[in-house]
MARPALUM-507107 format. One record per residue (C-alpha): x, y, z. Coordinates in steps of 0.5 Angstrom, whole numbers, plus 2048, in hexadecimal, padded with zeros to 3 digits. Layout:
REM residues N
{{X Y Z}} ...
This chain:
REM residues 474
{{819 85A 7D3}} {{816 856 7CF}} {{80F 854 7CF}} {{80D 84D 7CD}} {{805 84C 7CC}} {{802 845 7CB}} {{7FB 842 7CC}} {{7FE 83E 7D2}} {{800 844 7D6}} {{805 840 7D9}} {{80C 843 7D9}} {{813 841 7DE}} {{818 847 7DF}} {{81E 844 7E1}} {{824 849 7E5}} {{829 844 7E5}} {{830 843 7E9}} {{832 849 7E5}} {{82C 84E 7E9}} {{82A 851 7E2}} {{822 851 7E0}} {{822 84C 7D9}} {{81A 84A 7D7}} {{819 843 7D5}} {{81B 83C 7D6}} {{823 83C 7D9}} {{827 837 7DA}} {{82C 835 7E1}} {{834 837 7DE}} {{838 832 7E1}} {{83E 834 7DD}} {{83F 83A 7E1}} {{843 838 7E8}} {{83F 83E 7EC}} {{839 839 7ED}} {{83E 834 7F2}} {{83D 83B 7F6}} {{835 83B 7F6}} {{835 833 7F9}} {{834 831 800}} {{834 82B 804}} {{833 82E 80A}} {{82C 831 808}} {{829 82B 805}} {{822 82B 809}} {{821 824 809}} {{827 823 80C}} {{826 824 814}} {{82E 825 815}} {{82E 81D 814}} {{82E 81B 80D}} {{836 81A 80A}} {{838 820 806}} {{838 820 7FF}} {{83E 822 7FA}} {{83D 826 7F4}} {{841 827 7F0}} {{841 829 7E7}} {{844 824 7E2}} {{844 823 7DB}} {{842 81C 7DC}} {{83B 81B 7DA}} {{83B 821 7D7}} {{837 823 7D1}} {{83B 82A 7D0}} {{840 82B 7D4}} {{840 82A 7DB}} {{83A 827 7E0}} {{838 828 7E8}} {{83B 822 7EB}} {{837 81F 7F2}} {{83B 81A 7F6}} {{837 816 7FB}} {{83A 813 802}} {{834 810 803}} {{82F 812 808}} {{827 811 808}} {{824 818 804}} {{82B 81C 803}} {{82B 822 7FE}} {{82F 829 7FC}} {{82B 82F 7FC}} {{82D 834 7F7}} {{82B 83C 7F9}} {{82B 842 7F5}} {{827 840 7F0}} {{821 844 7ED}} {{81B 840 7E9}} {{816 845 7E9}} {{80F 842 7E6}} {{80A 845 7E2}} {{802 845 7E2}} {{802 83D 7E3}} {{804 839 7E8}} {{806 834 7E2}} {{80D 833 7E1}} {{812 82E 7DE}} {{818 82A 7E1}} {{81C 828 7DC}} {{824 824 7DD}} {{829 81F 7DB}} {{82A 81B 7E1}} {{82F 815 7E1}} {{830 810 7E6}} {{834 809 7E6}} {{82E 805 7EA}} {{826 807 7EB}} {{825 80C 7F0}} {{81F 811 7F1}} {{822 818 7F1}} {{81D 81F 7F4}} {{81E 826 7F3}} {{81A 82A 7F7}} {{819 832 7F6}} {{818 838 7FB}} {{815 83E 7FA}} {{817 845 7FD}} {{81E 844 801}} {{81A 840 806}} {{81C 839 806}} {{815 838 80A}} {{812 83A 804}} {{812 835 7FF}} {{80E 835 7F8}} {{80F 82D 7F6}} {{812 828 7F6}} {{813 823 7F0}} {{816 81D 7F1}} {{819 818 7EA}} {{81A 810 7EA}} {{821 80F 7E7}} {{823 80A 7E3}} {{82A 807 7E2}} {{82F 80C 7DD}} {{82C 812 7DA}} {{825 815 7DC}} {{821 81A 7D8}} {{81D 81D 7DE}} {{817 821 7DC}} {{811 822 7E0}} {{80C 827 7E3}} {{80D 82B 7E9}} {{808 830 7EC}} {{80B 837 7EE}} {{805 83D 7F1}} {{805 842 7EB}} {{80A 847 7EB}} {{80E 844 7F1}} {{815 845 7F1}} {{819 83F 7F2}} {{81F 840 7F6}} {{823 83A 7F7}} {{821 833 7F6}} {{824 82B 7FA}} {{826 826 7F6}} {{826 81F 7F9}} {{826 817 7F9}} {{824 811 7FD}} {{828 80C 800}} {{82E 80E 7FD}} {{833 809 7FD}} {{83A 80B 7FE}} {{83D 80E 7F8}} {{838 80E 7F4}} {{838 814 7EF}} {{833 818 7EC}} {{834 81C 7E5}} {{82F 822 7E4}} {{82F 826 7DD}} {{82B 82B 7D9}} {{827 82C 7DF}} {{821 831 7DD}} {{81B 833 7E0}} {{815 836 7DA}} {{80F 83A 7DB}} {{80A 835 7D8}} {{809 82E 7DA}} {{80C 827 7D7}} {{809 824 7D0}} {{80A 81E 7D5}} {{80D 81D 7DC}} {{811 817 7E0}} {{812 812 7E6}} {{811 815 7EA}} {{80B 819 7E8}} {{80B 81D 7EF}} {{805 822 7EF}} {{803 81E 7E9}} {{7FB 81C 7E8}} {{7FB 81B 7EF}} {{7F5 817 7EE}} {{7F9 813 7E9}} {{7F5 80E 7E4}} {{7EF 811 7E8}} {{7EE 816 7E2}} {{7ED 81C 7E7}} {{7F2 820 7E5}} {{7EF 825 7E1}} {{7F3 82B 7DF}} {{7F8 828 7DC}} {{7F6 821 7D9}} {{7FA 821 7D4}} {{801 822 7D7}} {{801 81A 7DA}} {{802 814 7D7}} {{7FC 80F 7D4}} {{7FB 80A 7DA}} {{7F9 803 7D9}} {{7F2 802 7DA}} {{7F1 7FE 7E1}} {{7EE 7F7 7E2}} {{7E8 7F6 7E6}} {{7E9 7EE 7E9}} {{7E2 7EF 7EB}} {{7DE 7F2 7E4}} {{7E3 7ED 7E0}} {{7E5 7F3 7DC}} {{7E8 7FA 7DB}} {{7E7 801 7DD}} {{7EB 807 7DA}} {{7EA 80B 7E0}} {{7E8 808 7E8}} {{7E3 80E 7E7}} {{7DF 80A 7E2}} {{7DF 805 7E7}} {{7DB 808 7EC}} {{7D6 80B 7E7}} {{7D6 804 7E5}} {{7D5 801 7EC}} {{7D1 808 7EF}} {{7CA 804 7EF}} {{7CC 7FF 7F3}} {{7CE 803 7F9}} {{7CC 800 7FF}} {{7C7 801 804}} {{7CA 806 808}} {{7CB 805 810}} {{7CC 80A 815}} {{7D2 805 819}} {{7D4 7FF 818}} {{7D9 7FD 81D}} {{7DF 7F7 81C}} {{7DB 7F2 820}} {{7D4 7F3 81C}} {{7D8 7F1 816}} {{7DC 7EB 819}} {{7D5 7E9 81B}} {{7D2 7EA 814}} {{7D7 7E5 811}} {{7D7 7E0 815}} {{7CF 7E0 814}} {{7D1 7E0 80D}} {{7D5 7DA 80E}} {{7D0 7D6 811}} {{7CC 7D7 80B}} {{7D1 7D6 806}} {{7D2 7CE 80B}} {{7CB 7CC 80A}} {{7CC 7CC 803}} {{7D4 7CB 803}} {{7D6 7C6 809}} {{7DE 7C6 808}} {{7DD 7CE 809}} {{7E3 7D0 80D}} {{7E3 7D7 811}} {{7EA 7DB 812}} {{7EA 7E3 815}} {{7F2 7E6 814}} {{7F3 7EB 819}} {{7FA 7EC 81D}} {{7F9 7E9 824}} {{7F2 7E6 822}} {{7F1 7DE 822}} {{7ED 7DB 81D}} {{7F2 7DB 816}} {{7F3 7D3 817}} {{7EE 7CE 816}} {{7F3 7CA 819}} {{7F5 7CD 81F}} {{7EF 7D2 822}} {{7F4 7D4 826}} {{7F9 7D7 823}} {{7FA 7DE 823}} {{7FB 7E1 81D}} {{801 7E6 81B}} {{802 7E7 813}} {{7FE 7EE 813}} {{803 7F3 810}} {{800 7FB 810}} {{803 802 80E}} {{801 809 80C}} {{805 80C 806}} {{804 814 805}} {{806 818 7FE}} {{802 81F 7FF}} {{804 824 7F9}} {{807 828 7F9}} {{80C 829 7FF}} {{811 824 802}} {{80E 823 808}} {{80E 81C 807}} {{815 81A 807}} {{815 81D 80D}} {{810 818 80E}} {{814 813 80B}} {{81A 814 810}} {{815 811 816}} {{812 808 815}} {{80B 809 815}} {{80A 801 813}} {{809 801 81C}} {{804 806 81D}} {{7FD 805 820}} {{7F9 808 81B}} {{7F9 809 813}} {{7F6 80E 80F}} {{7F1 80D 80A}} {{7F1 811 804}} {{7F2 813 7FD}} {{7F7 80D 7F9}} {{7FE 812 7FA}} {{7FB 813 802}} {{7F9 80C 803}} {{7FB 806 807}} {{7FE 7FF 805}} {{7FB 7F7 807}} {{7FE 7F1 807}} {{7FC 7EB 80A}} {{7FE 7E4 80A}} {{7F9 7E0 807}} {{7FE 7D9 807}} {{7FA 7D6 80B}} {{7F4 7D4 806}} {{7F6 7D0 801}} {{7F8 7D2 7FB}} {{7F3 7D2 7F6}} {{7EE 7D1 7FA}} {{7E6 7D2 7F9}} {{7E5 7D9 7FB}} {{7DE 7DA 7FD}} {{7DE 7E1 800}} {{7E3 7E6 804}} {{7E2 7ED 808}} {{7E7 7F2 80A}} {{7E6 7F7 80F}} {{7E9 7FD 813}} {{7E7 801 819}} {{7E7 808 81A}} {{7EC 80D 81E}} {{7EC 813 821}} {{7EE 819 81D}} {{7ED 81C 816}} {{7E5 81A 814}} {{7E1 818 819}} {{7DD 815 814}} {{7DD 811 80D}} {{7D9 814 808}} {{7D2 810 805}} {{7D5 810 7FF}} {{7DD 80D 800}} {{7E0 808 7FA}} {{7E5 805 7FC}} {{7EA 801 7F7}} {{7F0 7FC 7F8}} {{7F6 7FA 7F4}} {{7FB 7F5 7F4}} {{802 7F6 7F6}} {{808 7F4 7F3}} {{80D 7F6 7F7}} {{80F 7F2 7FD}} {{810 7F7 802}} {{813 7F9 809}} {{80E 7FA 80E}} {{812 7FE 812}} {{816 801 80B}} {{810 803 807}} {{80E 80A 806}} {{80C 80F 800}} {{812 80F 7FC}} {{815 806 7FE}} {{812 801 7FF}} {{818 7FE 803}} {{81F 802 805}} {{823 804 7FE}} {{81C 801 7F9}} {{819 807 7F8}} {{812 806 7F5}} {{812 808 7ED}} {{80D 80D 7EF}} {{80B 812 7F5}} {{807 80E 7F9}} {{807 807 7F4}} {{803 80B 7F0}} {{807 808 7EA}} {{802 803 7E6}} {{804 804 7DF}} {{80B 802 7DE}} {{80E 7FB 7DD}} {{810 7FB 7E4}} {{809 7FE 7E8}} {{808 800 7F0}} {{802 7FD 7F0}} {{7FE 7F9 7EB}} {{7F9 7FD 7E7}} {{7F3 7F7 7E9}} {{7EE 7F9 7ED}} {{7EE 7F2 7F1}} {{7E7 7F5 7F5}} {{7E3 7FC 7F7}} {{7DE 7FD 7FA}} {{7D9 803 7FD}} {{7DA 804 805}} {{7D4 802 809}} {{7D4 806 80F}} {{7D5 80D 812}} {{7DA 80B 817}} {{7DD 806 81B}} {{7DF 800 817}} {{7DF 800 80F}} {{7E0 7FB 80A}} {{7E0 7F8 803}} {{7DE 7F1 800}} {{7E5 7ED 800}} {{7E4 7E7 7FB}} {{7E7 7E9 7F5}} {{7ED 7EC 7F8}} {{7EE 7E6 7FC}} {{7ED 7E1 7F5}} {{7F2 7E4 7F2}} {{7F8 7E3 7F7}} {{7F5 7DB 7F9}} {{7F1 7D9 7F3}} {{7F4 7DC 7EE}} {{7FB 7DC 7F2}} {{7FE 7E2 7F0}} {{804 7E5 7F4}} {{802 7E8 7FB}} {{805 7EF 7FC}} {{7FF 7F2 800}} {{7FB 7F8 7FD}} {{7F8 800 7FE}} {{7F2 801 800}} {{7F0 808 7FE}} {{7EA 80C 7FC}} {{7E9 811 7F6}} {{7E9 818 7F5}} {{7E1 81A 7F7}} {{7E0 814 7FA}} {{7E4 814 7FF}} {{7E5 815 807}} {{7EC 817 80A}} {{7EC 813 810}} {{7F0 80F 815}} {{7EF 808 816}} {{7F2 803 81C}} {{7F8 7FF 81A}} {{7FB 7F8 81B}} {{7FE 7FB 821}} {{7F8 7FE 824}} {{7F7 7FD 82B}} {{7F0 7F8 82C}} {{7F1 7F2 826}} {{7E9 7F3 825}} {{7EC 7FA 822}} {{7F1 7F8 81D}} {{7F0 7F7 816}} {{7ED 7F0 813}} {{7EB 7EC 80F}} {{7E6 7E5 80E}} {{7E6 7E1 809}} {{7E2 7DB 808}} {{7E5 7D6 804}} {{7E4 7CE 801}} {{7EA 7CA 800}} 
């Protein structure tokens, strides 16, 4: 046996389809027919007996050497093949590589998922890639316990078209990380841009530096952002319910009239009334709110993905790849107006943390993508759109998830009840500055963060649904 030595400690031993112990990297033989025999559709996870089956086939079409693994879908909404008997065993890391030459005729989003000791309940990691149309060279991290062996693995898409068909190539698995990884970077930093990332920060790319609406300049890291603005924590409250907050800024208001008389008062909340200045009646319906999950590393959110969450009465509050998405329609005030102040509020829920913690920094971004209430999860944002990263997570590509502008943030202010954040600029850049409307995260930072669950658009008593006031001139 040969013995392999480096500082990295890191080694992949691969038994492949032919069962012989071999050290080092190794590819898949496509050239070889017996690999049909180790495919089933049947045994995909994923596909709860409902999804389409999936033809595989080898052909020399798009085939670098000889032939290549050929999948045709007849749509479906996670459809995929699994293939067996295959033994990747890990060395002393859980850094590894998946490296492909993946060819498609449109954009789609492609998964492979790995399992770990003959158990389809036992799986290590799943990495998923956002293709673009023609030929693709995947390379990407994936995260598998060291010294496990993998046994069998998934390969799927989402909202395959009938007839669409995926060429896969030199499909190889590396004892190391990638020199860079791709869309999507699933298990990648997962606080990515965050800059938290530490044991292996030189495997991702460089990410542009994010504008702060509110300082008027640029931070390399959303970490520099709360250092910066750690002094300026406000004086902490025990409990702050949806009504006090209310209250504190129709206080505001009047102030603010008794210098600017032509002041106008609007609160957005779903079946509330005070949006309209014209029509104090009028009931207000245009609060859109969604919970997207993409916790690493197992696919336990495409699960999620099967259900429509856009209609649940309670949203979670976390980190930017497990967080919730806002939009409200903001047309009724005159575009270009005078924003004079705004406040966004949300009222806690049972389950998970009971309280928030003193020192929580929250962070809103804008999104780019016009999507589906009832659509939305961590891998689309509408049906057949997927997101150019897990969770939207895509900010340094020409076409990002959500913008890499930090159109507010804030410190939490309470322990429990209610939580909110200073609005304006946020409010400014959609009205004032009449960039396009598609909603935004709310989320918090690693280390200064609280899991939570907070009331959504659909909670029972209005009072407790999400909101915001803004006042304005026009």
């Amino acid at each position: 046996m040969i013995k392999l030595k480096s500082h990295f400690s890191i080694f992949l031993f691969l038994m492949f389809f032919a069962g012989t112990a071999i050290s080092g990297p190794l590819s898949f033989d496509f050239n070889n027919a017996s690999v049909l025999e180790r495919i089933s559709e049947t045994k995909y996870k994923l596909s709860d007996g409902n999804e389409p089956l999936v033809k595989s086939s080898l052909t020399g079409e798009n085939a670098s050497n000889i032939l290549c693994l050929k999948l045709s879908f007849s749509g479906g909404f996670l459809p995929g093949a699994h293939i067996s008997k295959v033994s990747f065993k890990t060395g002393r890391s859980q850094h590894n590589s998946l490296y492909a030459d993946v060819t498609v005729a449109k954009p789609m989003l492609l998964g492979f998922t790995f399992y770990v000791k003959e158990d389809l309940d036992n799986v290590s990691c799943t990495k998923l890639f956002s293709l673009k149309k023609g030929l693709n060279r995947l390379q990407g991290y994936i995260r598998i316990p060291p010294g496990s062996p993998v046994t069998s693995f998934d390969i799927f898409t989402l909202y395959p078209s009938y007839g669409d068909e995926v060429f896969i190539d030199n499909l190889r698995l590396e004892g190391w990380p990638p020199k860079n990884d791709m869309p999507m970077r699933f298990n990648n930093a997962l606080y990515l841009g965050q800059n938290k990332f530490t044991s292996l920060p030189n495997y991702w790319p460089k990410l542009p530096p994010f504008e702060v609406l509110i300082w008027e300049r640029k931070v390399k890291s959303l970490y520099d952002l709360v250092y910066l603005e750690y002094k300026k924590r406000p004086k902490h409250r025990y409990s702050i319910s949806a009504e006090e907050y209310e209250n504190e800024f129709k206080n505001l208001y009047e102030k603010i009239k008794s210098s600017t008389p032509s002041a106008i008062l609007a609160k957005f909340r779903q079946g509330d009334t005070g949006f309209s200045p014209e029509d104090n009646t009028a009931i207000y319906t245009g609060w859109k709110d969604c919970f997207i999950n993409a916790t690493e590393p197992t696919p336990s959110f495409l699960y999620e993905a099967k259900e429509a969450r856009g209609k649940e009465k309670a949203l979670e509050i976390y980190t930017s790849r497990r967080s919730s998405i806002f939009e409200v329609d903001l047309s009724s005030i005159p575009k270009g107006a005078k924003i004079l102040a705004a406040r966004f509020f949300i009222v806690r829920s049972s389950g998970l943390s009971m309280k928030f913690p003193d020192n929580a920094f929250f962070v809103v971004q804008p999104c780019t993508k016009n999507w589906v209430e009832n659509e939305v999860n961590g891998l689309q944002y509408a049906n057949g759109k997927p997101w150019g990263e897990a969770c939207g997570m895509n900010w340094d590509e020409k076409d990002p998830d959500f913008l890499p502008v930090v159109i507010t943030h804030g410190w939490g202010e309470s322990t429990t009840g209610a939580i909110g954040i200073d609005f304006t600029t946020a409010v400014r850049y959609w009205v004032t500055e009449d960039k396009p409307n598609h909603g935004f995260i709310f989320y918090s930072l690693e280390g200064h963060y609280s899991r939570m669950n907070v009331h959504s658009k659909e909670a029972d008593n209005v009072k407790d649904r999400p909101c915001l006031m803004v006042i304005y001139e026009k």
